[in-house]
N, C-alpha and C positions, 0 to 999 in steps of 0.2 A: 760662314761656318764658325762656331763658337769654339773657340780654342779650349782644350781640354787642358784639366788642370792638374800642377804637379804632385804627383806623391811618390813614397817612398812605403815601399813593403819590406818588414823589417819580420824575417819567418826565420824558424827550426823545421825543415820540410825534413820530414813527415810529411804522411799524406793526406791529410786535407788541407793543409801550406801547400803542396802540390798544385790542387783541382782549385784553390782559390787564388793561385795567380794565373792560371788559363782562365778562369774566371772575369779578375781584373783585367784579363786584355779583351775578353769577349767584351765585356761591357761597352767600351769605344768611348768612357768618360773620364780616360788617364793618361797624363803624357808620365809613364814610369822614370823617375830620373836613376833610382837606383833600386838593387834588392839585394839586402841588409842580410848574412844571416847571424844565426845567434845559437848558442848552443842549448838543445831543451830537449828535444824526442828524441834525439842523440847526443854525441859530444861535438862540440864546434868544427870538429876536424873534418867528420863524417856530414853536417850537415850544411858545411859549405862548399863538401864536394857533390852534394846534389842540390844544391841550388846551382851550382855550376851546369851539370847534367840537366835542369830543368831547362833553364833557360836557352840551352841548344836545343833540347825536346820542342822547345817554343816558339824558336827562330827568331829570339832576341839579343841572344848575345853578343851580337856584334855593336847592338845599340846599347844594350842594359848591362853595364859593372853589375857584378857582386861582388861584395866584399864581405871580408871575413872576421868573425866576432870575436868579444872577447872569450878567451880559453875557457874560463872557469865563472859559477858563477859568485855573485859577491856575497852572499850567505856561507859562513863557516858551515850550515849544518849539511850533512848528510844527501846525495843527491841520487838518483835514479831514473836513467832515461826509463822510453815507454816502448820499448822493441815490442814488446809483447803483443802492443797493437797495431804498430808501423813495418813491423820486420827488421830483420836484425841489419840492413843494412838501410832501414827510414821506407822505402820507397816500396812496399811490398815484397815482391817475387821480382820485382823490376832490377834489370842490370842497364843503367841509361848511361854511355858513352861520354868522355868528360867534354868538354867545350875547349874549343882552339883558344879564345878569347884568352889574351895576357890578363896574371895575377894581380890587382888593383895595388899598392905599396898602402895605401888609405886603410885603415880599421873601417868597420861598420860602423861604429862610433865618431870617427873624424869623418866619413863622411855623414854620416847626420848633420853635424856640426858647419860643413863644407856649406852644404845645401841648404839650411837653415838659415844661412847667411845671405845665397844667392838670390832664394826665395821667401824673402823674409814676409810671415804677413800671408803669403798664397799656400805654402807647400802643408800637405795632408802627409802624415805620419799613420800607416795603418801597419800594427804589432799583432804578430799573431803565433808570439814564444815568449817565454821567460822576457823580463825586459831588462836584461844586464844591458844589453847598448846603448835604450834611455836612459838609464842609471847613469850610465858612465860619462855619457856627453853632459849629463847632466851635472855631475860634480867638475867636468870640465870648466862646462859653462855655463851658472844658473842662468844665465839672460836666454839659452837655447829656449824657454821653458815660455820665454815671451814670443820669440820670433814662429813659435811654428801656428800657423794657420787653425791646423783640425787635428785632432791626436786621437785616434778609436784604435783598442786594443780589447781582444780578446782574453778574458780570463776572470779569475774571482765567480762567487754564487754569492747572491747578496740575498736571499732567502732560500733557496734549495741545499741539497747536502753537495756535498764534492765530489768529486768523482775519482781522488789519489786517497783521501781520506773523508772520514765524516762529514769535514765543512770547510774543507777543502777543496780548491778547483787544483787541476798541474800547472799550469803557467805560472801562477802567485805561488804556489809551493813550492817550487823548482828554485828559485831566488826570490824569499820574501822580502829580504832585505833591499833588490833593487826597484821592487812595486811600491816598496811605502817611499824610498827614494821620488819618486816621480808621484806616486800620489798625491804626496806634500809638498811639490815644486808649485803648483799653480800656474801647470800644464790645462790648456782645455781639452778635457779628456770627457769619451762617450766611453764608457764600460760595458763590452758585450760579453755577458756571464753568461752562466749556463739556465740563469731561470729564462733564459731568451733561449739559447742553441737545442734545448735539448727538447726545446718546445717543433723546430724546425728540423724534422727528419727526413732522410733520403730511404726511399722506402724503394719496394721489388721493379713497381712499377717506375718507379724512376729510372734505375740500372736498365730494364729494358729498352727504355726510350733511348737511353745514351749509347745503348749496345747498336741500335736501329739507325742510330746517326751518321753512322760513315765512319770511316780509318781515323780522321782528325779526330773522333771524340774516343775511338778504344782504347787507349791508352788511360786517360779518366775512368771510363769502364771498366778498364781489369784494375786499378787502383782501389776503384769503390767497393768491388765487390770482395776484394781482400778485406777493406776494411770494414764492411757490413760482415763478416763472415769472424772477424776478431771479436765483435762488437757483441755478433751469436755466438763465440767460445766464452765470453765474459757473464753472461746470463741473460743476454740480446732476448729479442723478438723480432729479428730478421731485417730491424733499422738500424739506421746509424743517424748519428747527429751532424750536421754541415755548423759545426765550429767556427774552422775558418773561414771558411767562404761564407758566412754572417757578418761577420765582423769588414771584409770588405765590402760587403751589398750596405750597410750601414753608414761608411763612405759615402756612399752616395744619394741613399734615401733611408730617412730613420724611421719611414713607414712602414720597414720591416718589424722592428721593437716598438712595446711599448717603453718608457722612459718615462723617468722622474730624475730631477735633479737632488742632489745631496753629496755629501762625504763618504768615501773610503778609506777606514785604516784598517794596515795591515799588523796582523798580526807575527811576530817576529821573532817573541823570545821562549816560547812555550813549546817545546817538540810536542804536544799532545794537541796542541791548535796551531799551531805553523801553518802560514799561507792565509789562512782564515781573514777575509774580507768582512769586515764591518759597516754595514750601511746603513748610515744617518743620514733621514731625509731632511731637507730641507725646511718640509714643511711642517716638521714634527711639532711645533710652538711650543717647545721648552726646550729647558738650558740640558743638555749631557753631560753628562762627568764633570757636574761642579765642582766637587772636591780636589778634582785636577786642572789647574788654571792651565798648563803647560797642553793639554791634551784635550782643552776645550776649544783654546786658540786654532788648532790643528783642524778642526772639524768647519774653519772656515775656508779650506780649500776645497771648491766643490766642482763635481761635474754633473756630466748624464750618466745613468746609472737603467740599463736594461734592467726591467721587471717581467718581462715575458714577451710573448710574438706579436705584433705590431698589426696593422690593419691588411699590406699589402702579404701577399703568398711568396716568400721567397723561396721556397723549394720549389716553386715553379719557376721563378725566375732562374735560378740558378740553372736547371735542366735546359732551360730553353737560350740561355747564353752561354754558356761554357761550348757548344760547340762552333760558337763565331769564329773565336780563334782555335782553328786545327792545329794540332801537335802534329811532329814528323814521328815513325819508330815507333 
């Protein structure tokens, strides 16, 4: 039996941070060591009281810490969850009972840091909120930026518009200041943006199949169809995008995206482009921003950078593993 390997889900649940860690456990290719939250579709308070709530919904919390992020994020500017599409309390209409499991005394942040050490080399980092906790272990510890294995996070449009603003994605806007942090660390980093998620939609027939699945997957079902129903209040056409749960199927096989390598910088200082993801490809065969020696050097931290949906069907996949692992309630 091939020993399944470590990662660390680092969410703001919300709900498709929800359906993408029943997701990660459907798959059967994760020994979870922890789940990280971080404050982004809510404030930190409220979103690590439902990762708490998840993870007894999941019947891991006896095995799986969550720990709890930092308060605020590290951008001075201006912040606004996303109740409007999660609900005012993240989880839809959902009221999910808290978990027995004792309060970790570890941040989300020291644990990264913890883990990163244990597993130096193996451990997969999948983000899928704002990334104040990589930020922050990061100015803890640049050498974090060596040790972690695989780093795929969720967020930034590197040729689509955004979807908080213009050319904007929410993750990178929410703390732009902790994305260009970790950008520029020479972290190996796979970027699942939205020219890849919004390529990958959960459509009627999906919900149905999931409604069809049994008690273990309703709870995913009345989640999605909250959120396909926000998605119709917003100027929808009756889909929604699997975000997160992109971004962890990408973990596992990047046949989901297509990809190119290249640079991301964030944009930081501008409240008119805030959040705005810049992507320089690699194999553009010329020099960028010469005039800027400081900010040419920059564009030699690179990763994977999604440019759209990949060969393999992940909204199949997703429907067809999310009910592996039943939920309780």
């Amino acid at each position: 039996m091939t020993a399944r390997t470590p990662i660390v889900l680092d969410s703001d649940p919300g709900i498709d941070d929800a359906v993408a860690l029943q997701y990660l456990l459907g798959t059967d290719l994760w020994d979870l060591k922890a789940y990280t939250s971080v404050g982004g579709n809510l404030p930190a308070a409220a979103t690590y009281a439902n990762a708490r709530a998840l993870t007894r919904a999941l019947r891991i919390d006896a095995d799986v810490p969550v720990h709890r992020g930092t308060g605020r994020p590290l951008s001075r500017l201006p912040y606004r969850e996303a109740s409007a599409f999660h609900g005012p309390a993240g989880l839809g209409d959902e009221t999910l009972p808290d978990s027995t499991a004792p309060h970790p005394t570890e941040s989300s942040a020291q644990a990264l840091l913890r883990l990163s050490r244990e597993y130096e080399g193996e451990l997969t980092l999948c983000a899928t909120g704002p990334l104040t906790n990589v930020a922050v272990a990061l100015l803890e510890d640049p050498d974090f930026a060596r040790r972690i294995g695989r780093f795929v996070f969720m967020g930034g449009a590197a040729h689509v518009p955004g979807n908080i603003t213009p050319v904007a994605e929410f993750n990178i806007w929410a703390d732009p200041d902790a994305a260009e942090i970790v950008l520029s660390s020479g972290i190996p980093f796979t970027m699942v943006d939205l020219d890849a998620s919004h390529r990958w939609l959960f459509r009627p027939a999906d919900l149905a199949a999931l409604e069809a699945a049994g008690p273990g997957a309703a709870l995913a079902a009345r989640l999605m169809r909250t959120y396909m129903d926000a998605y119709t209040r917003h100027g929808g056409d009756g889909t929604c995008p699997l975000h997160d749960p992109l971004a962890v199927g990408v973990c596992g096989d990047e046949a989901f995206i297509e990809a190119a390598e290249g640079a991301v910088v964030v944009e930081c200082a501008s409240e008119l482009t805030r959040g705005q993801t810049v992507f320089v490809p690699a194999a553009a065969h010329r020099v960028h921003y010469s005039e800027s020696p400081a900010l040419t050097a920059r564009l030699g931290a690179t990763g994977r950078v999604a440019l759209g949906p990949g060969t393999r069907d992940f909204s199949r996949d997703f429907v067809a593993t999310l009910p592996r692992w039943p939920a309780v309630g």
